[in-house]
N, C-alpha and C positions, 0 to 999 in steps of 0.2 A: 761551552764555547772553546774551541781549539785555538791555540795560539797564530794560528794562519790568519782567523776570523777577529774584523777590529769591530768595537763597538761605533755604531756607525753617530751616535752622541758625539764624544770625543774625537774625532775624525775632524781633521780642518778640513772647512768647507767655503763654499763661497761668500761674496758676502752679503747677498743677499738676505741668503738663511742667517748671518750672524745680525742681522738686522731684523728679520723676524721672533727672533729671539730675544732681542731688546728690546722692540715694541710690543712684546705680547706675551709679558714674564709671568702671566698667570696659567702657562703653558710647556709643557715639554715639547721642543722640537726637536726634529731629526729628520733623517732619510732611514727607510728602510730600506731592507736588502733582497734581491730578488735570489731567485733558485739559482743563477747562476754567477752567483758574486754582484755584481752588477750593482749601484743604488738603483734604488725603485724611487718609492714616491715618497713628497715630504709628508711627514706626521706632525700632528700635533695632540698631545694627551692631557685633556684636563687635569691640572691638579690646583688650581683656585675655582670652586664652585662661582664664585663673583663673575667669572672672566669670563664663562660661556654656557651652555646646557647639554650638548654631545661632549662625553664621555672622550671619543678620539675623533679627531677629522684626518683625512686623506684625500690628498690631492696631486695629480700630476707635473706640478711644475710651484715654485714661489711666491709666483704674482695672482695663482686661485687659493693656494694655502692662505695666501693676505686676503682674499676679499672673503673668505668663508670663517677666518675669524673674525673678522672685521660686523659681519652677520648675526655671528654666535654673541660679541658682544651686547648686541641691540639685542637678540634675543633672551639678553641675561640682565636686561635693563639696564645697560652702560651704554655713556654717552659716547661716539667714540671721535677721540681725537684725529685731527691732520697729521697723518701717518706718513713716512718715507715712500 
């Protein structure tokens, strides 16, 4: 990674994503980055087996990243709380 290219993690973002990242800490989030600098789509990368069953989800915008963990929870037999 060249010093032009920021880690799109570390990157202040909005806050929504800083809120999907406080309700949904059994996950990595971020945006990825498209071919032309650009962010792409929000991610999210399992790293609590607990928290969901897909390995990584991707989605086009915050508020489907929210409802497809929100999914992956009940899919991991978690209850899920009244979320933001």
């Amino acid at each position: 990674m060249g010093p032009s290219v920021k880690d799109t993690f570390s990157i202040p973002e909005n806050p929504a994503l800083e809120r999907l990242r406080e309700d949904f800490p059994g996950h990595r989030i971020w945006r990825s980055r498209r071919r032309d600098g650009q962010f792409g789509e929000y991610v999210a990368t399992l790293i609590d087996p607990n928290a969901g069953v897909d390995p990584t989800v991707m989605r086009p915008n915050p508020d489907d990243l929210r409802a497809e963990l929100k999914r992956e929870a009940v899919r991991a037999g978690r209850l899920v709380r009244n979320f933001r």
